[in-house]
C-alpha positions as CSV (number, residue, x, y, z in Angstrom):
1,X,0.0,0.0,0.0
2,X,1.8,3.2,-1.0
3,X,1.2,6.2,1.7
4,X,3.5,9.1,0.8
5,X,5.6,11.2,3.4
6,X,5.2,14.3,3.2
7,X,8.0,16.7,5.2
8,X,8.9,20.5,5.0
9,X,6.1,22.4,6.7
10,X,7.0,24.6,9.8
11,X,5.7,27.8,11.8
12,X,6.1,31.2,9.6
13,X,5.1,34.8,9.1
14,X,2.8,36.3,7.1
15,X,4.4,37.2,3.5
16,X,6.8,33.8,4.5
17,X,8.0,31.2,2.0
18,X,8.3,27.5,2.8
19,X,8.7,24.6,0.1
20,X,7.3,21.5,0.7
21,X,8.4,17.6,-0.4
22,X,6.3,14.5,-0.7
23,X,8.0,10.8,-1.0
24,X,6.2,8.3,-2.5
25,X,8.3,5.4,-2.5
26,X,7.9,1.9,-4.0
27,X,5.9,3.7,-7.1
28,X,6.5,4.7,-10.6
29,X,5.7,8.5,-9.4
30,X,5.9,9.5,-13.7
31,X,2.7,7.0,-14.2
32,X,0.9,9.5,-11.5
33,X,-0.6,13.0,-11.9
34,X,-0.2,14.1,-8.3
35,X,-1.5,16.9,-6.2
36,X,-1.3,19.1,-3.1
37,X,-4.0,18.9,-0.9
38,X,-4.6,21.1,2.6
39,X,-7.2,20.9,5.2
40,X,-7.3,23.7,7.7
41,X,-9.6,22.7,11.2
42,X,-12.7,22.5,10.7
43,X,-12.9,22.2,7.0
44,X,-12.8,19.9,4.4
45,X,-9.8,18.5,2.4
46,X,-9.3,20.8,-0.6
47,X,-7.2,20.4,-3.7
48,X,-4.6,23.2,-4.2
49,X,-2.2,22.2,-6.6
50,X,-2.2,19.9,-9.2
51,X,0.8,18.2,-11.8
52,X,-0.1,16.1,-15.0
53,X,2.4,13.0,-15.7
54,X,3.3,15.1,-18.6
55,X,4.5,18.3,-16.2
56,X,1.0,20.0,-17.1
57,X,0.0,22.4,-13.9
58,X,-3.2,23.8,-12.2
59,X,-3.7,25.6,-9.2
60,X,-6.9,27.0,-7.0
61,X,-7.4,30.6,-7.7
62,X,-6.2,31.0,-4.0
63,X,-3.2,30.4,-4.6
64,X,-2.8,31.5,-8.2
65,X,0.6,32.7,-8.7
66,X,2.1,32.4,-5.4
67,X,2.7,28.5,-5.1
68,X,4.5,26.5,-7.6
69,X,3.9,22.7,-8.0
70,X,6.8,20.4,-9.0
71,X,7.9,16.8,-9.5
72,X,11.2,14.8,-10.1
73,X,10.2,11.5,-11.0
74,X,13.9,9.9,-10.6
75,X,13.6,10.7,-6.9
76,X,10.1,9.8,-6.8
77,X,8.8,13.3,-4.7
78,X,6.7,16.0,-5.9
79,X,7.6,19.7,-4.4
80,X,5.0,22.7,-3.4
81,X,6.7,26.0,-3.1
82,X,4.9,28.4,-1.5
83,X,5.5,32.0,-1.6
84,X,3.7,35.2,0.5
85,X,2.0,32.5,2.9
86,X,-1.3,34.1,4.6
87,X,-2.7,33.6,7.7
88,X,-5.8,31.7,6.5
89,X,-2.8,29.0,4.7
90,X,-2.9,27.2,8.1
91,X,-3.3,23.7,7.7
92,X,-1.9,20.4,7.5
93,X,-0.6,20.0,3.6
94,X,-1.0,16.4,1.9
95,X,-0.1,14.8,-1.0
96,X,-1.4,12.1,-3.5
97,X,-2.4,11.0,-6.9
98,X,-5.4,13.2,-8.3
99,X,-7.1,10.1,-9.7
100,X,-9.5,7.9,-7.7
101,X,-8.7,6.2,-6.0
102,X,-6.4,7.8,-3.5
103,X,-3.4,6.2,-2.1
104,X,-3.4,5.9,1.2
105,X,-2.8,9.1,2.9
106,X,0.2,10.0,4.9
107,X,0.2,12.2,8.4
108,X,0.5,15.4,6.2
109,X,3.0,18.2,6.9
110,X,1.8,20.8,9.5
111,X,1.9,24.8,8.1
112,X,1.4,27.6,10.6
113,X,1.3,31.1,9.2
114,X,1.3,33.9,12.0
115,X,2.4,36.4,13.2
């Protein structure tokens, strides 16, 4: 069952910039379009970045512009850099394939913007 790791999140300031990683071993990641997924307390799980296997991107309107999704297939990880964090940003950050159905999901990596 493939579960990815996802790592890099931390405790920042408003206008901040963190980048993020996600490891999904024992997979042919290039097979895979992958994507960033947050969920803040209270709400639901929501899609906010999005790769193609061909390197295609797509993003929420939220973030439009500011975050930047990535993949290296040889290491097997997918990368969101984000850029001018805001407040309202504060979640745990997941990754996983956009097609159903989902992998397993991992623990996510906790992001904290405030001041």
């Amino acid at each position: 069952q493939v579960q990815p790791v996802e790592s890099g999140g931390g405790l920042v300031r408003p206008g901040a910039s963190l980048r993020l990683s996600c490891a999904a071993s024992g997979v042919t990641l290039s097979l895979y379009s992958m994507g960033w997924y947050r969920q803040a307390p209270g709400k639901q799980r929501e899609l906010v970045a999005q790769i193609t296997r061909d390197g295609r991107m797509n993003y929420a309107d939220s973030v439009q512009g500011r975050f930047t999704i990535s993949r290296d297939n040889a290491k097997k990880t997918v990368y969101l850099q984000m850029n001018s964090l805001k407040p309202e940003e504060t979640a745990v950050y997941y990754c996983n394939k956009v097609i159903s159905p989902a992998w397993s999901w991992g623990q996510g990596t906790q992001v904290t913007v405030s001041s």
